[in-house]
TIMI-2910 file (N, C-alpha, C, CB; in pm, 1 decimal, decimal comma, always signed):
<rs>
+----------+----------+----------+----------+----------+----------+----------+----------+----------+----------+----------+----------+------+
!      n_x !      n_y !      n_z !     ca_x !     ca_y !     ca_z !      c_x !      c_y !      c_z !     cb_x !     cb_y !     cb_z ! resn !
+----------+----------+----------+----------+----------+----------+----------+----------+----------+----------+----------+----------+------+
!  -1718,3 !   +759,5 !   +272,1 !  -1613,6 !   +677,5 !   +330,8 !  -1499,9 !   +662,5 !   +229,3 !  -1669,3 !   +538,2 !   +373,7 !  Unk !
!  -1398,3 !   +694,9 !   +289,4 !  -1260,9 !   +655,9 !   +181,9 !  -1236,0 !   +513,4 !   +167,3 !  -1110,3 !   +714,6 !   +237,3 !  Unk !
!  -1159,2 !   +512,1 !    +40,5 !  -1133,0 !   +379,4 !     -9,7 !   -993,4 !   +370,0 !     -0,6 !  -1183,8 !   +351,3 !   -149,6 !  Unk !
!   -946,9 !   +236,7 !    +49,7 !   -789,6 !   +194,1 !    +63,0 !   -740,8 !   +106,6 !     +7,4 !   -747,2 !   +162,4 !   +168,7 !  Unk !
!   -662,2 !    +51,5 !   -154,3 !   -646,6 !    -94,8 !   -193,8 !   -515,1 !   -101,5 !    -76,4 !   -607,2 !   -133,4 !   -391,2 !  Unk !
!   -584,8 !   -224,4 !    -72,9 !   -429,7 !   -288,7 !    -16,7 !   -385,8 !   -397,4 !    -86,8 !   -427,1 !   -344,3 !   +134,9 !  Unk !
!   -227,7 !   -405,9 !   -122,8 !   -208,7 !   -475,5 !   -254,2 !    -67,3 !   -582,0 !   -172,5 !   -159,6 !   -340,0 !   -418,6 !  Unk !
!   -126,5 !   -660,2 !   -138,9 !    -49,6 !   -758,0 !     +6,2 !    -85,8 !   -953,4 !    -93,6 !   -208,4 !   -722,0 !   +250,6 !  Unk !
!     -5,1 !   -995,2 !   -109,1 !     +8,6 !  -1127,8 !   -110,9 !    -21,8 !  -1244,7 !     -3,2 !   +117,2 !  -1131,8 !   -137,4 !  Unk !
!     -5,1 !  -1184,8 !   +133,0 !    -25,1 !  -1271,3 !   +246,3 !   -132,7 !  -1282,4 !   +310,1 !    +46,5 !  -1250,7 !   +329,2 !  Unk !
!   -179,9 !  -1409,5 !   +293,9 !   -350,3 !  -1365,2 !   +385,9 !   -316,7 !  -1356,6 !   +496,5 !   -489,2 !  -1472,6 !   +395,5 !  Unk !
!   -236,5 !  -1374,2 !   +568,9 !   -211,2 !  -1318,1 !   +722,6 !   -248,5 !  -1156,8 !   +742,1 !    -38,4 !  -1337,2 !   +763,4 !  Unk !
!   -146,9 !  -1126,7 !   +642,5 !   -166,7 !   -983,8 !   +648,0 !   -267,7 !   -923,8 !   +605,4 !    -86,0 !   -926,9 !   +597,0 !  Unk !
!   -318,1 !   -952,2 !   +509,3 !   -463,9 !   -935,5 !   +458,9 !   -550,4 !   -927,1 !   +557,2 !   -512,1 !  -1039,5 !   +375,9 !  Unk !
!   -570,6 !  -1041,8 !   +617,7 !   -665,5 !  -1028,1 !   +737,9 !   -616,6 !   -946,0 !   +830,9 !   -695,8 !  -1150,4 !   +805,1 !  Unk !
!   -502,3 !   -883,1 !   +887,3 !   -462,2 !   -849,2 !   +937,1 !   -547,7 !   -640,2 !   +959,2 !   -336,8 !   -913,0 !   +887,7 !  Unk !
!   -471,9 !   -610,7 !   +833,2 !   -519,3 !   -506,9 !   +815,9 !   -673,8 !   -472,7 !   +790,3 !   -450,8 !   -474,9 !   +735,8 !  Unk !
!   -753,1 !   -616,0 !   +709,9 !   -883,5 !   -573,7 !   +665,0 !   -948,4 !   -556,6 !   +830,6 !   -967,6 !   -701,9 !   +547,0 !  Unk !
!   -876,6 !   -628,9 !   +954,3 !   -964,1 !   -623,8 !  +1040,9 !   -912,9 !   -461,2 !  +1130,9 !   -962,2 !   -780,5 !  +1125,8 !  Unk !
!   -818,7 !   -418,9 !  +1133,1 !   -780,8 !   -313,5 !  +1175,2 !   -850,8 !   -186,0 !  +1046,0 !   -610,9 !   -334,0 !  +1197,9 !  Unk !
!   -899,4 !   -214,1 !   +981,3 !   -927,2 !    -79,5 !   +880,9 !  -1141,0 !   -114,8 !   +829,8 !   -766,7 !   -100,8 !   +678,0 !  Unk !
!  -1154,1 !   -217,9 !   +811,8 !  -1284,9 !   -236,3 !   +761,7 !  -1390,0 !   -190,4 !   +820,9 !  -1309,4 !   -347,5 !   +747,6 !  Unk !
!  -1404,8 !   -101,3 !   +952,9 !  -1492,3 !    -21,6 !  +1009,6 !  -1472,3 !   +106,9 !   +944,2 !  -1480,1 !    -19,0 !  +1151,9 !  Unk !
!  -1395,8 !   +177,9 !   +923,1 !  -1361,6 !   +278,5 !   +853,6 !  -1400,9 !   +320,2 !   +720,9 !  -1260,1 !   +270,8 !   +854,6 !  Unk !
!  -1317,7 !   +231,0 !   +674,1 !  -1281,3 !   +279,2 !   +498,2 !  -1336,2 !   +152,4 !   +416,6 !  -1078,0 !   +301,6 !   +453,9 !  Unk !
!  -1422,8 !   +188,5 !   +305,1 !  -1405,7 !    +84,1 !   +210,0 !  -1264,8 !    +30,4 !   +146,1 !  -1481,1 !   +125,6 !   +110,1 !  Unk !
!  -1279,9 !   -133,0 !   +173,1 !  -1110,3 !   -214,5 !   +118,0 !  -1143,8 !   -282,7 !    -11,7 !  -1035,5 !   -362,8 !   +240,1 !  Unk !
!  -1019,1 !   -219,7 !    -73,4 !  -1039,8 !   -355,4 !   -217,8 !   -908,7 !   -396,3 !   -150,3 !  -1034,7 !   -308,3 !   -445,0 !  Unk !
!   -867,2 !   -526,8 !   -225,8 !   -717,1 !   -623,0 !   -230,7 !   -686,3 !   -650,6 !   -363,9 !   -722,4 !   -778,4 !   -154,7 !  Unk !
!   -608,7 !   -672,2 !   -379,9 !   -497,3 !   -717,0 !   -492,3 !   -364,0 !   -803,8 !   -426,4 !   -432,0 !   -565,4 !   -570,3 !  Unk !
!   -348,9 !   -934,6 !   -517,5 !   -249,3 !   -999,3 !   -436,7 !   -156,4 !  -1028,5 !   -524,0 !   -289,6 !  -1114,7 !   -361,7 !  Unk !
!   -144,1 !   -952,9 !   -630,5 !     -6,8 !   -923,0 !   -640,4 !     -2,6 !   -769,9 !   -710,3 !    +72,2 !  -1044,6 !   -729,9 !  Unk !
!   +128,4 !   -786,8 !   -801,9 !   +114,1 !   -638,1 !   -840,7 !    +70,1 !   -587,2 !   -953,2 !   +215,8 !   -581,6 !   -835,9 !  Unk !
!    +71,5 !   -660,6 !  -1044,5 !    -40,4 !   -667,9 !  -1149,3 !   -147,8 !   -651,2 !  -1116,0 !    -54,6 !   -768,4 !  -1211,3 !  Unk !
!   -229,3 !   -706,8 !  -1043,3 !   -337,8 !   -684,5 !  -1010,7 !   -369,8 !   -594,8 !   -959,6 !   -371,8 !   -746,5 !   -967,4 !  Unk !
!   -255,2 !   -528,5 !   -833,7 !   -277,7 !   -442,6 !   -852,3 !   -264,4 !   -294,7 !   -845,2 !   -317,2 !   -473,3 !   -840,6 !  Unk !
!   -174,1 !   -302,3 !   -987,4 !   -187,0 !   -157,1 !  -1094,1 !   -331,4 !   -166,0 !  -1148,7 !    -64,6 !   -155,6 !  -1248,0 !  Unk !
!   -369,4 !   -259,2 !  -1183,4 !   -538,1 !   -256,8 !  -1265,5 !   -613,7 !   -195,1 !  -1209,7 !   -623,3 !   -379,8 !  -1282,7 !  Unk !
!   -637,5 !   -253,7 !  -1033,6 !   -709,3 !   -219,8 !   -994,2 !   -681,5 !    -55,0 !   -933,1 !   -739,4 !   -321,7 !   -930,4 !  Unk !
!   -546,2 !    -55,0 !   -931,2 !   -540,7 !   +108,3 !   -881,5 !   -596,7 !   +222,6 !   -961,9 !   -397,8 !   +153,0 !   -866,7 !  Unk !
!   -558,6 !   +162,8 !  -1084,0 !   -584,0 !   +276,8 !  -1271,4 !   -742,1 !   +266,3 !  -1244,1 !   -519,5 !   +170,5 !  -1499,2 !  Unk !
!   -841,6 !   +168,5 !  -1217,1 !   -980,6 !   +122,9 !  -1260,8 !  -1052,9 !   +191,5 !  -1140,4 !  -1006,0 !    -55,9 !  -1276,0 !  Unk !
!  -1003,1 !   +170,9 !  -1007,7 !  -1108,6 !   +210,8 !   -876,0 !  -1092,8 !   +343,5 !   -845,3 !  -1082,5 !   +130,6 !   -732,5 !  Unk !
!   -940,8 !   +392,5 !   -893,7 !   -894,0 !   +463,6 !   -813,5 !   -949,9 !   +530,9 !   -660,6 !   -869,1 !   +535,5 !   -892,0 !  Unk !
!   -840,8 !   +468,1 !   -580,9 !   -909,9 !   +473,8 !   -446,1 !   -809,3 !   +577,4 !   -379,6 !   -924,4 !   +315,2 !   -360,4 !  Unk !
!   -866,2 !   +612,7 !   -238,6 !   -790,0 !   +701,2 !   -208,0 !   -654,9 !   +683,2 !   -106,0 !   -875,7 !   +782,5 !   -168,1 !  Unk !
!   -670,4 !   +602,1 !   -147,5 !   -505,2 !   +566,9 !    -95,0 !   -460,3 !   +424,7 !    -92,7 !   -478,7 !   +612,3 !    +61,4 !  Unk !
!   -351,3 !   +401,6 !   -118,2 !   -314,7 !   +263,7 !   -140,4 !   -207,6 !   +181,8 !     -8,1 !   -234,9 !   +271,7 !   -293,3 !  Unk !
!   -205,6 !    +78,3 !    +36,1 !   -101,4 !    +13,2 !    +90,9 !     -8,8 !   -139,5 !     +3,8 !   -174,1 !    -23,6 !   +226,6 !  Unk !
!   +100,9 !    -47,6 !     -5,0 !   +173,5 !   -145,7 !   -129,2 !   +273,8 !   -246,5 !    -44,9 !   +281,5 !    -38,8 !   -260,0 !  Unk !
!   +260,1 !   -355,9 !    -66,1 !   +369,4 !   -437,6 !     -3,5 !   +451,0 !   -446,2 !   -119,9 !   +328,8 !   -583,5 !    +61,6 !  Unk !
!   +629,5 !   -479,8 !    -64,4 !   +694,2 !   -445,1 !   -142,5 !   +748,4 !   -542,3 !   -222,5 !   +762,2 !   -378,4 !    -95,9 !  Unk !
!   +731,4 !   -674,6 !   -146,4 !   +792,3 !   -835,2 !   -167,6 !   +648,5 !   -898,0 !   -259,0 !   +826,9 !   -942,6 !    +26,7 !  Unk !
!   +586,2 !   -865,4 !   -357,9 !   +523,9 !   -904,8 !   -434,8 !   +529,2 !  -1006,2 !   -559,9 !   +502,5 !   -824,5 !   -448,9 !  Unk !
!   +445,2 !  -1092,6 !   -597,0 !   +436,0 !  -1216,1 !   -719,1 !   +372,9 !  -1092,0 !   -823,3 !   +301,6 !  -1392,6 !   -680,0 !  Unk !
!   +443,8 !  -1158,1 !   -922,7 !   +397,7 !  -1147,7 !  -1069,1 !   +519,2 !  -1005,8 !  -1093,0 !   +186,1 !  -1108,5 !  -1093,8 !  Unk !
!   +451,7 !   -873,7 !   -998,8 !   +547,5 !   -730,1 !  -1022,2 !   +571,2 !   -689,0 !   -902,9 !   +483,7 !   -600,9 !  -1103,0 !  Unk !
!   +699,5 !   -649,3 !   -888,1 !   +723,5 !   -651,9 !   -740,1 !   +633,2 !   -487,7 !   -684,0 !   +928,3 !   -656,4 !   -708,0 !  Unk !
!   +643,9 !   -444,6 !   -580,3 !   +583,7 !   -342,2 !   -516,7 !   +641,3 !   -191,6 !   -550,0 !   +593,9 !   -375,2 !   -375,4 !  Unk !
!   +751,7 !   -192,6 !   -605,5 !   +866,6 !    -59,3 !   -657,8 !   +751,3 !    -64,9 !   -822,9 !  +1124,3 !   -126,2 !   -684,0 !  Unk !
!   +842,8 !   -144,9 !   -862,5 !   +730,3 !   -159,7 !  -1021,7 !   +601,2 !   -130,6 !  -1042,5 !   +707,4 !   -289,8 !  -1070,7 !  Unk !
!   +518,6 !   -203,7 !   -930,6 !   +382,7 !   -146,2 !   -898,1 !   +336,0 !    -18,9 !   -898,8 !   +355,1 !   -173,0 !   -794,0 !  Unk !
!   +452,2 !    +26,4 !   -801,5 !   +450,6 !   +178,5 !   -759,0 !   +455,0 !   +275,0 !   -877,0 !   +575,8 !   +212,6 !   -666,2 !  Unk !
!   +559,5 !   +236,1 !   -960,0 !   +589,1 !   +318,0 !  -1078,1 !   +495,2 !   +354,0 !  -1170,3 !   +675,9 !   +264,5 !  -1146,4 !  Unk !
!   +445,9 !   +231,7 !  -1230,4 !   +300,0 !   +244,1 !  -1304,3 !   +216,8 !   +262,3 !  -1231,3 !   +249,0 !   +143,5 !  -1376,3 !  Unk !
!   +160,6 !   +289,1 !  -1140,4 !    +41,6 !   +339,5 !  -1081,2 !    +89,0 !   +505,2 !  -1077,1 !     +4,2 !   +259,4 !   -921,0 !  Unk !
!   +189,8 !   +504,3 !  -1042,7 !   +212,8 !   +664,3 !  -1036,1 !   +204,1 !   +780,3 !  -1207,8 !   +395,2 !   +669,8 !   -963,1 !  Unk !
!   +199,4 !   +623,1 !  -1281,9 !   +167,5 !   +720,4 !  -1449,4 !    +87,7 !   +779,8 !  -1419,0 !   +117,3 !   +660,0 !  -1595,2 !  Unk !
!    -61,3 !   +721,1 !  -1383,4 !   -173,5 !   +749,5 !  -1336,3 !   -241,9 !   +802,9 !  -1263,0 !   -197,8 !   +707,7 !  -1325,6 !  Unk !
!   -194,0 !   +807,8 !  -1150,4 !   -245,9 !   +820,3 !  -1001,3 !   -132,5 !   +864,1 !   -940,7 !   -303,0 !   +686,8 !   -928,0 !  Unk !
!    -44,8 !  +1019,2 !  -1026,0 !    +35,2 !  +1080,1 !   -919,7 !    +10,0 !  +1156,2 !   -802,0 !    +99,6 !  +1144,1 !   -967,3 !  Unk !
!   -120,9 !  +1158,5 !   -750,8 !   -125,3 !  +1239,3 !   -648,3 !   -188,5 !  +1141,3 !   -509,2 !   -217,8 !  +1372,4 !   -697,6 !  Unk !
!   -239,5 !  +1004,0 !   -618,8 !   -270,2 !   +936,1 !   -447,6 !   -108,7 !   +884,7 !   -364,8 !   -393,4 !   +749,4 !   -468,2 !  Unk !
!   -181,0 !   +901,7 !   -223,3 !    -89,5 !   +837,8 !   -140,3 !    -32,5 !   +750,0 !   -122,8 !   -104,2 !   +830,8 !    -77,0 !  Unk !
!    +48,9 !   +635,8 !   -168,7 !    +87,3 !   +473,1 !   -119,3 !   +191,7 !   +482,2 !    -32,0 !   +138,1 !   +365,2 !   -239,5 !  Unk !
!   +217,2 !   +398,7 !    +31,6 !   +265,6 !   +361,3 !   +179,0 !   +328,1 !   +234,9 !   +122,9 !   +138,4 !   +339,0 !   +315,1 !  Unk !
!   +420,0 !   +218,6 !   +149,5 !   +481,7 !    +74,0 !   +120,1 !   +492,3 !     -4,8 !   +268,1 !   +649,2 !    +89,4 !    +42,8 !  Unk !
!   +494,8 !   -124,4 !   +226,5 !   +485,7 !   -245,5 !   +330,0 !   +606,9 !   -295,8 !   +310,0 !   +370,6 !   -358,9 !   +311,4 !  Unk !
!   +659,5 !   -345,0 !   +434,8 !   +760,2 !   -469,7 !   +423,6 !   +839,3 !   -489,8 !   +551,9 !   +869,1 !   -449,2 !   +302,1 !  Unk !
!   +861,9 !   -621,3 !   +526,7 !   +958,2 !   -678,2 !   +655,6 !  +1076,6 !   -606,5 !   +673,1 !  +1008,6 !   -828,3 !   +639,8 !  Unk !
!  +1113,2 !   -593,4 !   +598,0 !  +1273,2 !   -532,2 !   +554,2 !  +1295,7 !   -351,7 !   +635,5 !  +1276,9 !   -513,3 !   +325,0 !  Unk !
!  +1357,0 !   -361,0 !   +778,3 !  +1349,2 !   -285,7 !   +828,9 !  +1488,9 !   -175,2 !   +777,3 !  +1324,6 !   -341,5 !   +951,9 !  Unk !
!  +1591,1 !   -215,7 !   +704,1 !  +1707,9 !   -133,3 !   +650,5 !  +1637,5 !    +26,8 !   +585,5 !  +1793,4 !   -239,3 !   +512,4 !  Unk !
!  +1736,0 !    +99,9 !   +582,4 !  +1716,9 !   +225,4 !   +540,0 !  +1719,6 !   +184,3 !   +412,9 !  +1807,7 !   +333,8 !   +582,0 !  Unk !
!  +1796,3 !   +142,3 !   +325,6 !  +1807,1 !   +119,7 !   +210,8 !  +1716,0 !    +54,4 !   +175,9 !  +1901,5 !    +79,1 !   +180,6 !  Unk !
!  +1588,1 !    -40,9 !   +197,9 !  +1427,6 !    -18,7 !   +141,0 !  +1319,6 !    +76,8 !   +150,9 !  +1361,9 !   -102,8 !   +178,7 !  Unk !
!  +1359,9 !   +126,2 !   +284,4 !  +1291,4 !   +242,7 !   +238,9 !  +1293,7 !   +358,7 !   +142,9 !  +1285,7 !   +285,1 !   +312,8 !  Unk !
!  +1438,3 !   +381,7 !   +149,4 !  +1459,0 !   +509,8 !    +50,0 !  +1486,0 !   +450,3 !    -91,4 !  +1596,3 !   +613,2 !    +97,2 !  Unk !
!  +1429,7 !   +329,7 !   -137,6 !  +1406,3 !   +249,7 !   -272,9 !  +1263,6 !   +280,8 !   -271,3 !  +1446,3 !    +74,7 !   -279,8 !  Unk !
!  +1139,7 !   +235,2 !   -202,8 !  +1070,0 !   +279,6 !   -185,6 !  +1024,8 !   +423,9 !   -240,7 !  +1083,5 !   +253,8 !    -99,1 !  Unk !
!  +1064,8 !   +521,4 !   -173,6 !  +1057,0 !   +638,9 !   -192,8 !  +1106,9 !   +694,4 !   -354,9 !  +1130,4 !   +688,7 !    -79,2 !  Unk !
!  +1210,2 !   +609,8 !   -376,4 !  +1248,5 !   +666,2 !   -512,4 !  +1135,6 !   +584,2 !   -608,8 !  +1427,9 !   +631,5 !   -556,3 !  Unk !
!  +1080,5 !   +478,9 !   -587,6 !   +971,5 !   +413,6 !   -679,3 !   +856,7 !   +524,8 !   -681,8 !   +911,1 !   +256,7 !   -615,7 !  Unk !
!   +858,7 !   +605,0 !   -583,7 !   +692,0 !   +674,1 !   -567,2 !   +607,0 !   +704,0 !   -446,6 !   +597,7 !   +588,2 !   -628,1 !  Unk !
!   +651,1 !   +576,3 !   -316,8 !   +567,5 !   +524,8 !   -201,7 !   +593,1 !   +692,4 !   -142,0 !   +636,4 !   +358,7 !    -94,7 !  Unk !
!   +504,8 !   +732,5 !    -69,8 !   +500,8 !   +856,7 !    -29,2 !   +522,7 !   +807,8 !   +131,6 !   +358,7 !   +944,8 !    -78,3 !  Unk !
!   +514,4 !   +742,0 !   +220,7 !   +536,7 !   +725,9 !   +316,7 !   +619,8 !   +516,7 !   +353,4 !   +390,8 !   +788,2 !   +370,7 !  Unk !
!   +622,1 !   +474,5 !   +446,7 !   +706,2 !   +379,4 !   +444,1 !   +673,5 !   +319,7 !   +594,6 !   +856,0 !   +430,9 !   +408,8 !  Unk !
!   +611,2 !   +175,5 !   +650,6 !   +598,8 !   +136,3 !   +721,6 !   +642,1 !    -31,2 !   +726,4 !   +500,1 !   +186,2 !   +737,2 !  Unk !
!   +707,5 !    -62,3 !   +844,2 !   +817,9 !   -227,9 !   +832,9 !   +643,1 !   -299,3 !   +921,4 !  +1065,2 !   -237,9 !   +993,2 !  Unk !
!   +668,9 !   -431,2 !   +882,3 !   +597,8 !   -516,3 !   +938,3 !   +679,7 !   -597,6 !  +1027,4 !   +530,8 !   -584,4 !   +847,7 !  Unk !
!   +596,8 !   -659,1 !  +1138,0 !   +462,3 !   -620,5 !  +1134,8 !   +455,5 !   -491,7 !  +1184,6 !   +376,0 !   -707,3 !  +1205,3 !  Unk !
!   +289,5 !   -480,8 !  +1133,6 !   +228,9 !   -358,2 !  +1096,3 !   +220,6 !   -295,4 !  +1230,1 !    +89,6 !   -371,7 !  +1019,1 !  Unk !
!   +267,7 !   -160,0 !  +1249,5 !   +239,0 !   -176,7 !  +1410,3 !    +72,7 !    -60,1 !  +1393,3 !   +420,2 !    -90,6 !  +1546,6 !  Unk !
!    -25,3 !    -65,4 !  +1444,9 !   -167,3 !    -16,1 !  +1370,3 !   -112,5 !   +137,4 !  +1457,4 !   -369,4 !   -119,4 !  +1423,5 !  Unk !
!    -53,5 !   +163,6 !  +1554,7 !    -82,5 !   +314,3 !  +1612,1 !     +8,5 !   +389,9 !  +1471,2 !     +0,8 !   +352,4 !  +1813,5 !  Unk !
!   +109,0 !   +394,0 !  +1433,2 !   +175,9 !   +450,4 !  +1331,9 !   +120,9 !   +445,2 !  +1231,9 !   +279,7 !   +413,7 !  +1312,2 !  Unk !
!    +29,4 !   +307,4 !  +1161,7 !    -32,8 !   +300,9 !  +1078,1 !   -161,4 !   +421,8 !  +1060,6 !    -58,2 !   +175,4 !  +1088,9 !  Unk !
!   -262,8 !   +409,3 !  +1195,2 !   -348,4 !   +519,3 !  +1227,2 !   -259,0 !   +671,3 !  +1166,9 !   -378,4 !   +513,1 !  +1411,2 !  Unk !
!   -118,8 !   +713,0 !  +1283,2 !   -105,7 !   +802,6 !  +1214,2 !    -82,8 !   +874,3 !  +1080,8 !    -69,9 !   +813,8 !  +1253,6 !  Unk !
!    -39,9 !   +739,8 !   +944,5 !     -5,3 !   +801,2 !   +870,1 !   -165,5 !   +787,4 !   +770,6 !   +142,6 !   +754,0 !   +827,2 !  Unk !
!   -272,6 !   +717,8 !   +787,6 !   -381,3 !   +745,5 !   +719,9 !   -472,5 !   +860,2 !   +731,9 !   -440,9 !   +655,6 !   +732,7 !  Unk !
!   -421,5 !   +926,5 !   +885,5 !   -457,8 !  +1046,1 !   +911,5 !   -393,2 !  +1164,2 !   +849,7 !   -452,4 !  +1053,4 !  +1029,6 !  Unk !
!   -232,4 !  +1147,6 !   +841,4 !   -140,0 !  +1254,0 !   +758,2 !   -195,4 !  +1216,7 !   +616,7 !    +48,2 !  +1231,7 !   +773,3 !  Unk !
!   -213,7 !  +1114,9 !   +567,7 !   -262,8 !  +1123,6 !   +421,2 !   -384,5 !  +1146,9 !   +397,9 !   -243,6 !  +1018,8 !   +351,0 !  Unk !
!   -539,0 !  +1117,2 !   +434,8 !   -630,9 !  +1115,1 !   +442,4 !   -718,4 !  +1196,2 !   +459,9 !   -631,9 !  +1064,5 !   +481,8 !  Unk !
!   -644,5 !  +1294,0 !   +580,2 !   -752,0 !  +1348,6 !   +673,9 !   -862,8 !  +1319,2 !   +789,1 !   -805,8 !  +1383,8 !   +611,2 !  Unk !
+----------+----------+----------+----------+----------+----------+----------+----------+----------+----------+----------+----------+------+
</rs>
């Protein structure tokens, strides 16, 4: 079974996704971004969901240092912020794909399948 951190501050969302994904894939969390780069460098899992509006390091920053490490896993960035101009910030941090909340799960499905298999 693949592993997914999801690195989300909001227990809304938290619960949100752990209940749309926890039949599937083993979940770690991290709730902010410190936490987790640690946990990305330490578990390395196979794919990450980064929110972008993060405490302590925001989700770009996150992105960056995890990518020292872990340039070939997948992260997906999260966020409310539906403008082009977060996404393609996003993209320049590292996030390999880009989804606005809320989460809508059919797009979500498709892109764990384009990354995953």
């Amino acid at each position: 079974m693949k592993t997914i951190l999801i690195i989300e501050d909001t227990e809304l969302n938290i619960d949100l996704l752990t209940q749309l994904l926890e039949d599937n894939y083993n979940l770690l969390i991290a709730k902010d971004g410190a936490q987790g780069v640690s946990t990305a460098v330490d578990k390395r899992p196979d794919l990450i969901l980064m929110d972008i509006s993060l405490p302590v390091l925001d989700g770009y920053e996150a992105t960056r240092r995890i990518r020292e490490t872990l340039p070939a896993t997948p992260i997906i960035g999260l966020s409310a912020h539906a403008m082009e101009g977060h996404k393609q910030k996003a993209e320049e941090a590292g996030c390999d794909d880009y989804l606005t909340k809320p989460v809508n799960d059919t797009l979500l499905f498709q892109m764990l399948k384009k990354h995953l298999g």
